[in-house]
SETISE-210068 format. One line per field, with one value per residue: residue number from 1; x negated, y, z negated of N, C-alpha, C, CB in turn. Coordinates in nm, 2 decimals, always signed. Glycine has a CB too. Layout:
SETISE-210068
i: (NUM:...)
nu: (X:...)
nv: (Y:...)
nw: (Z:...)
cau: (X:...)
cav: (Y:...)
caw: (Z:...)
cu: (X:...)
cv: (Y:...)
cw: (Z:...)
cbu: (X:...)
cbv: (Y:...)
cbw: (Z:...)
end
This chain:
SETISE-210068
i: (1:2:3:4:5:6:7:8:9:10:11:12:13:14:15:16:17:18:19:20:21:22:23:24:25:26:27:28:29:30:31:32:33:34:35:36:37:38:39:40:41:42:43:44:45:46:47:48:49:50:51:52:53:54:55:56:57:58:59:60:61:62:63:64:65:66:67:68:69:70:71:72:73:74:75:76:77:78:79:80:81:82:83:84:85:86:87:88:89:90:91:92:93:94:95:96:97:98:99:100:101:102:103:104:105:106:107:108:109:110:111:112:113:114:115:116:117:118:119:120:121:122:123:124:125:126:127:128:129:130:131:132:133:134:135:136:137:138:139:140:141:142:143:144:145:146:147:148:149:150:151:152:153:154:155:156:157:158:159:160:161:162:163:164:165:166:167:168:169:170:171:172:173:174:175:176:177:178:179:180:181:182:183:184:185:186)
nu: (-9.12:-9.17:-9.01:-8.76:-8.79:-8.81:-8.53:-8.40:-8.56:-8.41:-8.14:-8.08:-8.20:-7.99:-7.74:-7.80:-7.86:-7.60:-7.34:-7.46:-7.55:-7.82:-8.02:-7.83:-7.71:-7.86:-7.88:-8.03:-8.33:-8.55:-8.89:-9.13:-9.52:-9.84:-10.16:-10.52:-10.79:-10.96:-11.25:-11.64:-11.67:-11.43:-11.19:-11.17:-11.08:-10.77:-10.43:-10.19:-9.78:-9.50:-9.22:-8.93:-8.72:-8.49:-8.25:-8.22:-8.13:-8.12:-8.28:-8.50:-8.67:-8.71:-9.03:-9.09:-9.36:-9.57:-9.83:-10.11:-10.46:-10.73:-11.03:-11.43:-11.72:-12.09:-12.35:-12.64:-12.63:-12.38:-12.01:-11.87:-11.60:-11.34:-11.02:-10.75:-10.48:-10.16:-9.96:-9.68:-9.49:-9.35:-9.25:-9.07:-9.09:-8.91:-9.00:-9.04:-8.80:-8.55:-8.23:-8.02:-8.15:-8.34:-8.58:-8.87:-9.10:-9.27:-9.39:-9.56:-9.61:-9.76:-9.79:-10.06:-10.10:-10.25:-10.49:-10.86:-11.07:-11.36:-11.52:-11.38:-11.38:-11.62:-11.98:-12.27:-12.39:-12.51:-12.78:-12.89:-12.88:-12.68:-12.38:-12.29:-12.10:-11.75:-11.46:-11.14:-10.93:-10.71:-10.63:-10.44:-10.36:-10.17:-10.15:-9.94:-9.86:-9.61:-9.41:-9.13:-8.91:-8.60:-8.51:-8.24:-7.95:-8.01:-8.28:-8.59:-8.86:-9.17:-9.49:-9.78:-10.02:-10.23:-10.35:-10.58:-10.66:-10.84:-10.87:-11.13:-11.22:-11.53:-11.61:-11.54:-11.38:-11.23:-10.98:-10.86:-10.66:-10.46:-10.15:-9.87:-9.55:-9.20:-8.87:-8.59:-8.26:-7.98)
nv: (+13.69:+13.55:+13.65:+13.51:+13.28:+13.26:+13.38:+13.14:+12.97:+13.04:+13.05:+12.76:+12.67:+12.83:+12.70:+12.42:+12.46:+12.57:+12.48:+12.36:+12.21:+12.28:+12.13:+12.06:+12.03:+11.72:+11.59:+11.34:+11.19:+11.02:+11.03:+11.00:+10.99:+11.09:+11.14:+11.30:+11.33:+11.57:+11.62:+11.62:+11.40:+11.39:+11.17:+10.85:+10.87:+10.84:+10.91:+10.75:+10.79:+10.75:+10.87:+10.99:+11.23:+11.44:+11.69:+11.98:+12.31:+12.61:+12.56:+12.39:+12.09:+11.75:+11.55:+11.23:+10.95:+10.73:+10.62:+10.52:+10.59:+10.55:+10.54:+10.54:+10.54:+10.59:+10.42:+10.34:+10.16:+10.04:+10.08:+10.18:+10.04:+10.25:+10.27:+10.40:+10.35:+10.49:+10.68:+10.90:+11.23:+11.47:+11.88:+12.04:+12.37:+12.62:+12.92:+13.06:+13.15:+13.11:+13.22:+13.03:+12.81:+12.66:+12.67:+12.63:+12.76:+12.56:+12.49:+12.23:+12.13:+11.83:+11.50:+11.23:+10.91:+10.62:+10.38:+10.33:+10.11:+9.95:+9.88:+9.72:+9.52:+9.41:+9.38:+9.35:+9.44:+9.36:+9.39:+9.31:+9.52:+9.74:+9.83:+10.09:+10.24:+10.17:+9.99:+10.18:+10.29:+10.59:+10.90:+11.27:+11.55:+11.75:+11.95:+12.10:+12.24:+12.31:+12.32:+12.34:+12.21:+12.21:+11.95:+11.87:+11.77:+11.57:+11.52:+11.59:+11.78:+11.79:+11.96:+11.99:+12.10:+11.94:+11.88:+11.71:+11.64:+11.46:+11.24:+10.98:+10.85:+10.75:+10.89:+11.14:+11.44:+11.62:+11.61:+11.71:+11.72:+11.70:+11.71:+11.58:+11.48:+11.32:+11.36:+11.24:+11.28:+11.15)
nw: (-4.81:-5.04:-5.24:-5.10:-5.17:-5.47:-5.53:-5.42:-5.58:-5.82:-5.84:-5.79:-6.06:-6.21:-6.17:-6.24:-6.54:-6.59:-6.78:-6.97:-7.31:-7.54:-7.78:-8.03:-8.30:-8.52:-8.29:-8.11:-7.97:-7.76:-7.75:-7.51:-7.45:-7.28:-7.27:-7.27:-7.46:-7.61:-7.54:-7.50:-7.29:-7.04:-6.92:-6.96:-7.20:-7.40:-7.55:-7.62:-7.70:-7.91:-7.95:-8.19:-8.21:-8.43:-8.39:-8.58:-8.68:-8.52:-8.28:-8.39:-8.52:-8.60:-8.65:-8.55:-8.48:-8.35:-8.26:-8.04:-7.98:-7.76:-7.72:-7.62:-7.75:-7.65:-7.62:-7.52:-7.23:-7.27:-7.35:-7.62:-7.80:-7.96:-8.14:-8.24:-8.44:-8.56:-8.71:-8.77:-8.88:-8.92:-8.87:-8.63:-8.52:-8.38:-8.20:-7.91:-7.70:-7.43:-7.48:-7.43:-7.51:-7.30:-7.20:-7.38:-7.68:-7.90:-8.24:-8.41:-8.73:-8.88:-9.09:-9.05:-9.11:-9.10:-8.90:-8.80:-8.58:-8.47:-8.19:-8.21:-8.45:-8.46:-8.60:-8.51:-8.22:-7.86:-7.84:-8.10:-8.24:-8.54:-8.60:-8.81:-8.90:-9.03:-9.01:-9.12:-9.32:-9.22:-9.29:-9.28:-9.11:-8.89:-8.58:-8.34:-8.08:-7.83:-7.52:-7.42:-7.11:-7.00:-6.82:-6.72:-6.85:-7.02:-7.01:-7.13:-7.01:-7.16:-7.23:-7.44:-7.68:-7.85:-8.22:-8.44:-8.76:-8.93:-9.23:-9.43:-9.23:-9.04:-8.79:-8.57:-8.74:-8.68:-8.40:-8.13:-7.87:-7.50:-7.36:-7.18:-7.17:-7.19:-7.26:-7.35:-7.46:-7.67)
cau: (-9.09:-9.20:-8.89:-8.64:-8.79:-8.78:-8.40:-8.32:-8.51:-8.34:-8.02:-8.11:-8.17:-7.91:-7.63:-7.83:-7.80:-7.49:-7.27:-7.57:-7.54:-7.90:-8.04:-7.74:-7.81:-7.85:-7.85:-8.13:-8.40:-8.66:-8.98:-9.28:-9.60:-9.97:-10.21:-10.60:-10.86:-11.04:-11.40:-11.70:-11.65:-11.30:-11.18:-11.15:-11.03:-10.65:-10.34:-9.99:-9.74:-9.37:-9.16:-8.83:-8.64:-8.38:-8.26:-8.19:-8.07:-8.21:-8.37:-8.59:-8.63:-8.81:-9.05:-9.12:-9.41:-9.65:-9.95:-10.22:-10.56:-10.84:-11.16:-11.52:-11.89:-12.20:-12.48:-12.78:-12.55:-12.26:-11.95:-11.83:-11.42:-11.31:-10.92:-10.69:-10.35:-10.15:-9.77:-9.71:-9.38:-9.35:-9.16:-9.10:-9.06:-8.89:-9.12:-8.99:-8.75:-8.47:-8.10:-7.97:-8.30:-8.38:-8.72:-8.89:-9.24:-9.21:-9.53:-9.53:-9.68:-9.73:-9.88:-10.08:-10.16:-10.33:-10.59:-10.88:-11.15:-11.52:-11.60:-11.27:-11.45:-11.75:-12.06:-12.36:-12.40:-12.56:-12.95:-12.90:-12.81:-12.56:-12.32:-12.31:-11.96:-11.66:-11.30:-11.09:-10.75:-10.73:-10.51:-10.46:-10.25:-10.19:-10.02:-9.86:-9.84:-9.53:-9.34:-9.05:-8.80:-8.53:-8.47:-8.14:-7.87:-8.06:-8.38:-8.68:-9.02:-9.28:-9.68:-9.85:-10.14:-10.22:-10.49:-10.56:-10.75:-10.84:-11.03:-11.13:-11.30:-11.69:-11.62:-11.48:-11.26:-11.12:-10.95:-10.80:-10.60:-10.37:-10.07:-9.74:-9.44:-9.08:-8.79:-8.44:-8.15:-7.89)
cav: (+13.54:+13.49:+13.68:+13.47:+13.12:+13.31:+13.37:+13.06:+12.89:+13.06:+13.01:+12.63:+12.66:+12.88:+12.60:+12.33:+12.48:+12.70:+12.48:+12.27:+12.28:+12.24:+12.14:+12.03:+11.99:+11.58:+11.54:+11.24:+11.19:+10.97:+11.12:+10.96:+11.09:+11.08:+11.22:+11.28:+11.36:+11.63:+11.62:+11.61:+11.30:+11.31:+11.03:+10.72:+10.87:+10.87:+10.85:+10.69:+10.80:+10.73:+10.93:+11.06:+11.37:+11.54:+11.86:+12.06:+12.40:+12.72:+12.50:+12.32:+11.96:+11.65:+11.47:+11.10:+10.92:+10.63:+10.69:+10.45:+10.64:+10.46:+10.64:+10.52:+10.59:+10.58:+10.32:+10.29:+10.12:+9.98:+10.16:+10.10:+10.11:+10.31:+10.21:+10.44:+10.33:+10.62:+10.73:+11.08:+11.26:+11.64:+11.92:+12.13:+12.49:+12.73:+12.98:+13.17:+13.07:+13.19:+13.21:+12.86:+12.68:+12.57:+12.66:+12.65:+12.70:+12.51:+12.45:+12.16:+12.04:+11.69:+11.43:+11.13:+10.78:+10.52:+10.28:+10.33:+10.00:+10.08:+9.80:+9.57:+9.52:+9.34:+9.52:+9.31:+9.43:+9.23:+9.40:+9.31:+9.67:+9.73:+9.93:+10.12:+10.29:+10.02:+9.99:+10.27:+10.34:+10.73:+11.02:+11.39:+11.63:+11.74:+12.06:+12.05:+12.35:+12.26:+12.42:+12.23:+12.24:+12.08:+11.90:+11.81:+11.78:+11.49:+11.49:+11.74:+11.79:+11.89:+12.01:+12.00:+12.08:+11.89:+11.85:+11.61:+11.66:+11.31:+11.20:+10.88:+10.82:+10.82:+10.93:+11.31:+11.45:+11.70:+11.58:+11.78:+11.66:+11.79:+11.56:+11.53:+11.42:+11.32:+11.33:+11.20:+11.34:+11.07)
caw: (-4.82:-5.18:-5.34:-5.09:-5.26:-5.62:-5.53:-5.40:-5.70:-5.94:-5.80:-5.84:-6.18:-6.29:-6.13:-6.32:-6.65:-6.70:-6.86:-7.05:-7.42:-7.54:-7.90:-8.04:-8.49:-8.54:-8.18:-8.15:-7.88:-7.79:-7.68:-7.49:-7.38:-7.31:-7.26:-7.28:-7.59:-7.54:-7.56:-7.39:-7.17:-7.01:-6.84:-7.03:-7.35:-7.39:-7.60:-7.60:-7.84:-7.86:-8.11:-8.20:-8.30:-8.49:-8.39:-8.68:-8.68:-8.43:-8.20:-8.50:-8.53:-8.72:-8.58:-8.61:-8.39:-8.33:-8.12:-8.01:-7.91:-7.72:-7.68:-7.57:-7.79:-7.60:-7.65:-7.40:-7.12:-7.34:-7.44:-7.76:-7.78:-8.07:-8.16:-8.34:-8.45:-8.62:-8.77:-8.80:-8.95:-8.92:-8.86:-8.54:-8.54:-8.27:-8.15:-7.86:-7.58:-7.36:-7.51:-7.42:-7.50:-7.16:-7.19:-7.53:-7.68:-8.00:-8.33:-8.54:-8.84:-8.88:-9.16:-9.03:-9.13:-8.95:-8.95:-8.70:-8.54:-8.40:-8.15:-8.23:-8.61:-8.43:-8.62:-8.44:-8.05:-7.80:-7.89:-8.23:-8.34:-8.61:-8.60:-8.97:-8.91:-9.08:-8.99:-9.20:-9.31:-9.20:-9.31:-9.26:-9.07:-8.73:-8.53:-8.22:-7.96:-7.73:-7.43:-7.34:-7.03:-6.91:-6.68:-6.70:-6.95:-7.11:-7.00:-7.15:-7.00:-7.26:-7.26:-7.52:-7.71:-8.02:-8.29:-8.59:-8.89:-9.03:-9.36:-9.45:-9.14:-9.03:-8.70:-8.59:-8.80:-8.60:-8.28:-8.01:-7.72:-7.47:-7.27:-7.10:-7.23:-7.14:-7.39:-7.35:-7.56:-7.66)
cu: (-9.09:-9.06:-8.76:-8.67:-8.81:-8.66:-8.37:-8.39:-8.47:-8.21:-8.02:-8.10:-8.05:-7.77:-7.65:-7.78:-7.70:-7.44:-7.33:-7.55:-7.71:-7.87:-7.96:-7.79:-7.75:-7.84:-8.00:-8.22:-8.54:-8.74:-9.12:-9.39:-9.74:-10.04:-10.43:-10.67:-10.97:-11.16:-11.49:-11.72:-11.48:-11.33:-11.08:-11.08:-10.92:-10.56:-10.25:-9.92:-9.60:-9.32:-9.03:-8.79:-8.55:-8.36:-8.20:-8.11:-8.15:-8.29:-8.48:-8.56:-8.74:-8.86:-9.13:-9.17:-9.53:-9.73:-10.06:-10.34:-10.71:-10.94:-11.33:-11.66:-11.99:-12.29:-12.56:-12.66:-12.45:-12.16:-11.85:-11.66:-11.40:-11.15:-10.89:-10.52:-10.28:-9.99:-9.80:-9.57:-9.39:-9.23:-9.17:-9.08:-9.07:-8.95:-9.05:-8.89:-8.63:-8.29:-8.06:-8.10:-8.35:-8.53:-8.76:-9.05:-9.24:-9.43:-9.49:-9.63:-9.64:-9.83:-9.86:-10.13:-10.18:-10.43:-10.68:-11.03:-11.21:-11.53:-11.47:-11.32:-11.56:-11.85:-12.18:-12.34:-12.52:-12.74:-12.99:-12.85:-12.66:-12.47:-12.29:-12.16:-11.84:-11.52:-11.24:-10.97:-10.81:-10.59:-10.55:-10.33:-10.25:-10.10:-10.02:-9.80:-9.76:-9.48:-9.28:-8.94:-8.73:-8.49:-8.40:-8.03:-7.94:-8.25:-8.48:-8.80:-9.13:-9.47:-9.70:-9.98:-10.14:-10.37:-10.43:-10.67:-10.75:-10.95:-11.02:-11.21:-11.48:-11.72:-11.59:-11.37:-11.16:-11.11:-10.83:-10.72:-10.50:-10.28:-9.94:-9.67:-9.26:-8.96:-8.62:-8.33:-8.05:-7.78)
cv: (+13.49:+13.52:+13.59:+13.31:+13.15:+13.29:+13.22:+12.92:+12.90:+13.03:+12.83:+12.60:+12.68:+12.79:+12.48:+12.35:+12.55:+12.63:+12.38:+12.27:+12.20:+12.25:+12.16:+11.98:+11.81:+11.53:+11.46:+11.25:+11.10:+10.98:+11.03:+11.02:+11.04:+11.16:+11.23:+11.37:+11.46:+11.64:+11.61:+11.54:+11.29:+11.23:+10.90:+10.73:+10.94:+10.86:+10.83:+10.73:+10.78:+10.76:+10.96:+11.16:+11.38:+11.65:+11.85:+12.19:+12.53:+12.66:+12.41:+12.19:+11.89:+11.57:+11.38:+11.01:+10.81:+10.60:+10.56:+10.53:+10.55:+10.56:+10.53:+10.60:+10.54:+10.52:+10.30:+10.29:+10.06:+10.12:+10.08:+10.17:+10.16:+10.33:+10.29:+10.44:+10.45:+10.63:+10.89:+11.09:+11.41:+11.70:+12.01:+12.29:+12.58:+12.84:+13.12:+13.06:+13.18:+13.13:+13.07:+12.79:+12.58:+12.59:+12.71:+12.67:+12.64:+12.48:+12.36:+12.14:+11.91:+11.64:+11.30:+11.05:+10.72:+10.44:+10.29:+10.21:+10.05:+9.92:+9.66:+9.48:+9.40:+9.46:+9.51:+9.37:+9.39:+9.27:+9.40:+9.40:+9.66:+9.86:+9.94:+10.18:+10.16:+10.13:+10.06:+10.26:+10.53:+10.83:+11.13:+11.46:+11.69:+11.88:+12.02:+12.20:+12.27:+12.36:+12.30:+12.25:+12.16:+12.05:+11.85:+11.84:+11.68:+11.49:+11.60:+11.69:+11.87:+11.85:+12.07:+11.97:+12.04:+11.87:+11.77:+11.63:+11.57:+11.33:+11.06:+10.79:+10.92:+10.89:+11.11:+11.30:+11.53:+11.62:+11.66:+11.68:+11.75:+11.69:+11.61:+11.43:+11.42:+11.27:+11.27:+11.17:+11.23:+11.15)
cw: (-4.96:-5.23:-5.25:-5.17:-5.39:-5.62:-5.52:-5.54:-5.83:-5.95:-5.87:-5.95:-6.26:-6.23:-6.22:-6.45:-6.72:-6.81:-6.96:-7.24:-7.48:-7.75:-8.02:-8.20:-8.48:-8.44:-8.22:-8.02:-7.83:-7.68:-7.64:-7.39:-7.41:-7.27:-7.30:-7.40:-7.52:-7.62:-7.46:-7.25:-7.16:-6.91:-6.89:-7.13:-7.34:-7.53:-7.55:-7.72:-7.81:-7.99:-8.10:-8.26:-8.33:-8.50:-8.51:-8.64:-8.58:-8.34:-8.29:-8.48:-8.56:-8.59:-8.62:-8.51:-8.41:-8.22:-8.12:-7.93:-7.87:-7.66:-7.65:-7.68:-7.70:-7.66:-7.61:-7.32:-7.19:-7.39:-7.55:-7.77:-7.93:-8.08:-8.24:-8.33:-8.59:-8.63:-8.82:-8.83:-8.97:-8.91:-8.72:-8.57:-8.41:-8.27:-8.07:-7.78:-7.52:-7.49:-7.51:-7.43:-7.39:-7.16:-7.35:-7.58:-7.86:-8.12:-8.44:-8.61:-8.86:-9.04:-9.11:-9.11:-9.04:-9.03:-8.80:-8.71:-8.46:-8.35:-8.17:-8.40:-8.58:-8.46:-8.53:-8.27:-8.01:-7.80:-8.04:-8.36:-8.43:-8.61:-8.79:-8.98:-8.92:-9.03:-9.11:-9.19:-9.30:-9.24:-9.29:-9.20:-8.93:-8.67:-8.40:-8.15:-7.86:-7.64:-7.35:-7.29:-7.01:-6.83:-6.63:-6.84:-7.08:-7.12:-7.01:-7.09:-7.11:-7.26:-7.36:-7.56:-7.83:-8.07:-8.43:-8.66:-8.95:-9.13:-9.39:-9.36:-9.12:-8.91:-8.72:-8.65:-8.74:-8.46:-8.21:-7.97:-7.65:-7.36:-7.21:-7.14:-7.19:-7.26:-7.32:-7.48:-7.57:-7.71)
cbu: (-9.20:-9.34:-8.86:-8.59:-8.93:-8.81:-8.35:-8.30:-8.58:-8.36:-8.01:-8.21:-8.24:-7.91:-7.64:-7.95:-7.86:-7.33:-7.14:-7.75:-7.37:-8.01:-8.09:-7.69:-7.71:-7.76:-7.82:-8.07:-8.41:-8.64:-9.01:-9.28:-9.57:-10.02:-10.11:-10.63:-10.93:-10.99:-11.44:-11.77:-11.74:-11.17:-11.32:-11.26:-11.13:-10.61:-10.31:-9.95:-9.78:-9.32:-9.22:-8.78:-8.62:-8.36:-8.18:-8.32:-8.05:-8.30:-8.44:-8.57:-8.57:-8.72:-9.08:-9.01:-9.44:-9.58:-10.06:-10.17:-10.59:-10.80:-11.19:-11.47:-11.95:-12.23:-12.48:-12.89:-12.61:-12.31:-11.87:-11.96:-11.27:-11.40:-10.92:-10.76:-10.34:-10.22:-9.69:-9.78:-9.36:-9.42:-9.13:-9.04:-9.15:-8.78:-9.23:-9.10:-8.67:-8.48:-8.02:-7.89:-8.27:-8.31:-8.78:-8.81:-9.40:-9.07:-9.60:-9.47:-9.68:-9.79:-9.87:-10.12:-10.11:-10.42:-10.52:-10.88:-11.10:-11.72:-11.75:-11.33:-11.31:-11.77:-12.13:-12.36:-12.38:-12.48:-13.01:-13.01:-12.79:-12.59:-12.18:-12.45:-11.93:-11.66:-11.24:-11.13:-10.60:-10.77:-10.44:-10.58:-10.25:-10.10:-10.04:-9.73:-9.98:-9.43:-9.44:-9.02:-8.82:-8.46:-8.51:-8.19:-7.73:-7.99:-8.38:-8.72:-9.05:-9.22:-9.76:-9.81:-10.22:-10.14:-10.58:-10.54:-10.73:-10.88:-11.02:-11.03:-11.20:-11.81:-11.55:-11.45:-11.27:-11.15:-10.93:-10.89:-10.51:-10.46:-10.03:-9.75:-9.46:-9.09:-8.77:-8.44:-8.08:-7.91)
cbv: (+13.47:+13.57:+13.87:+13.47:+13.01:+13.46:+13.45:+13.03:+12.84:+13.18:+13.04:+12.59:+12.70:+13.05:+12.55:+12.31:+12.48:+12.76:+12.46:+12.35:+12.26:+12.30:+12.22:+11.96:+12.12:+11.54:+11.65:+11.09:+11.29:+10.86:+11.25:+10.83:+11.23:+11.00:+11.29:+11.27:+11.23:+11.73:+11.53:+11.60:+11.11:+11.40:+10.97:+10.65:+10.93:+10.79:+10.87:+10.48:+10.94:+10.60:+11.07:+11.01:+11.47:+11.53:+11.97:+12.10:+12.43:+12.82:+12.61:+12.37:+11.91:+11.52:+11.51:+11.05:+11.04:+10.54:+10.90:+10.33:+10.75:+10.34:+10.78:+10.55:+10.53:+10.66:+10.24:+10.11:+10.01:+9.87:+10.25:+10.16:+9.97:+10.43:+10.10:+10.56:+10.16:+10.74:+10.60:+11.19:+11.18:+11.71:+11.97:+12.09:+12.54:+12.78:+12.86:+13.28:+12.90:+13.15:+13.29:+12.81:+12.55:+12.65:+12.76:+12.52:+12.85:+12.32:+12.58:+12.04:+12.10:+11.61:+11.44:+11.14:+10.70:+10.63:+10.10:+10.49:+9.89:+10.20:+9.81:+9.42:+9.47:+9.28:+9.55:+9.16:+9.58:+9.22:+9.54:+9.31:+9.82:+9.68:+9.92:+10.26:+10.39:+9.95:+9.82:+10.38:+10.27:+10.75:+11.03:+11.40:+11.73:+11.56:+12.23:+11.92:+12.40:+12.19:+12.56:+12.12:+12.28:+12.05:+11.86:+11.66:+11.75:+11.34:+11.43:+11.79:+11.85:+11.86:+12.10:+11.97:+12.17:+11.73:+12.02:+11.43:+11.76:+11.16:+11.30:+10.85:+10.84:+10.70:+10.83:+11.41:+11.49:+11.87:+11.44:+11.84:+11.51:+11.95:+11.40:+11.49:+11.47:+11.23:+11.50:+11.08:+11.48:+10.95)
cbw: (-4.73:-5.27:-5.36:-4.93:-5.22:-5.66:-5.43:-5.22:-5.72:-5.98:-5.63:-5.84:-6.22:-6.29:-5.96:-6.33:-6.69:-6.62:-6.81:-6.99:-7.51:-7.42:-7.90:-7.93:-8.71:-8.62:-8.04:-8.19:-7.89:-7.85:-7.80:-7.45:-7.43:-7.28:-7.35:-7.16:-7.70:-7.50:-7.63:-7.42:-7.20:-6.97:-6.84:-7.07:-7.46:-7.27:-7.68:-7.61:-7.93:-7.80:-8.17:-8.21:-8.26:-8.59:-8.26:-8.75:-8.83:-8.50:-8.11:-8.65:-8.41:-8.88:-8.50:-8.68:-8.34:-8.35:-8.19:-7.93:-7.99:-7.60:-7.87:-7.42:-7.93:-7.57:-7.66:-7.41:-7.01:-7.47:-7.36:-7.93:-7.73:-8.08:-8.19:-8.37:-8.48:-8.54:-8.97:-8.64:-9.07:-8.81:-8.99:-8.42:-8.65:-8.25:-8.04:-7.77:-7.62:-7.14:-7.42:-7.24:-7.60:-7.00:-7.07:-7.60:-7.62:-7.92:-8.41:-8.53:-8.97:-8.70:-9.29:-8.97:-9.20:-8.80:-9.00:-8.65:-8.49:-8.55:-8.25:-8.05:-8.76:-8.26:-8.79:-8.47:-7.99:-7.61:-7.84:-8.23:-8.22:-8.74:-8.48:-9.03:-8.76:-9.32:-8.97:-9.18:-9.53:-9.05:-9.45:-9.17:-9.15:-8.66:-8.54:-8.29:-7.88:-7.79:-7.32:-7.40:-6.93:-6.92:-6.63:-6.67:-6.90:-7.06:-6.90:-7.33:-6.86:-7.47:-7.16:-7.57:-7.69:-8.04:-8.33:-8.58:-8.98:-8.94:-9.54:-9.48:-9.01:-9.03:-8.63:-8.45:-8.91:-8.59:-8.28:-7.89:-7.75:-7.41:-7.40:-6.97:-7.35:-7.02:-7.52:-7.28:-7.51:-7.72)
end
C-alpha cells in the first residue's frame, strides 16, 4: 500500500513541477516567517521577520530582513517583556538540492543591527526592584540553516534554523531559533 501512495505522490509532484523554472538570477521575492526562540521556556518566546531576496547565480541569493523578537524574563510572579527590533543583510549559499531547485537546503550568513528594550524602558518594578539591564543598540551576525520547497511556481515553503550572535547587549548573546516561512517569487 505504501509504495502505491509513493507512486501516486510522486506522480503529483512530477506534473507540478516539470515545466517550473526555479531560481531565476535577479528574480525578487518576498519572504515571511516565524517562528519560536529556542530556550528553556518555549511558548511565549517568538519572532516575526519579513524579508526579501535576490536570486543570484546557482541557486544563491541576498538576503534582506526585519525581524521583531518578543521574549519573556522571569521575576517572582511577573514576566518581564524583553523587545528586540533588528535589520539583517546577508548572503545565501546553495548547499545541496535536486537539478531544478525544487527542493533546496540552503546556509546563510547574515549581519545584524537592532536596538533591543528590557521591560518597555520601565527600570522600577512594582516591589521597588530595579532592573540594572538598559535599553541597547545591538549588533553582530547571524547564520541561517534553510531547506526550501516549492510549492508552486511562485510560492516557496522554507524551515529553518537560525542563530544570532549579538554584542552590545546585557542579555544572551547567543540566540538560537528555529521557524517556518513562506516566500513568494515575483
Amino acid at each position: 500500500m505504501k509504495k502505491y501512495i509513493y507512486t501516486v505522490m510522486l506522480f503529483f509532484i512530477t506534473i507540478t513541477v516539470t515545466q517550473a523554472q526555479r531560481m531565476l538570477p535577479k528574480q525578487k521575492g518576498l519572504e515571511v516567517s516565524t517562528g519560536i526562540l529556542s530556550n528553556d521556556k518555549i511558548g511565549n518566546d517568538y519572532y516575526i521577520n519579513i524579508g526579501m531576496t535576490v536570486n543570484g547565480k546557482n541557486g544563491n541569493y541576498q538576503l534582506w530582513a526585519l525581524e521583531y523578537t518578543h521574549q519573556f524574563q522571569n521575576y517572582k510572579d511577573l514576566k518581564i517583556p524583553q523587545e528586540t527590533y533588528t535589520a539583517e543583510g546577508g548572503y545565501s549559499f546553495f548547499l545541496l538540492g535536486d537539478t531544478r531547485k525544487n527542493i533546496t537546503l540552503n546556509f546563510a550568513l547574515t549581519g545584524v543591527v537592532g536596538y533591543e528594550t528590557i521591560n518597555r524602558g520601565e527600570t522600577v518594578l512594582f516591589d521597588g526592584a530595579k532592573i540594572l539591564t538598559e535599553d541597547n543598540f545591538i549588533y553582530g551576525a547571524g547564520g541561517r540553516l534553510s531547506f526550501e520547497t516549492y510549492l508552486s511556481d511562485r510560492f516557496v515553503l522554507v524551515l529553518q534554523g537560525r542563530t544570532k550572535v549579538l554584542w552590545g547587549t546585557d542579555l544572551e548573546k547567543f540566540r538560537p531559533s528555529a521557524g517556518l516561512g513562506l516566500r513568494f517569487n515575483f
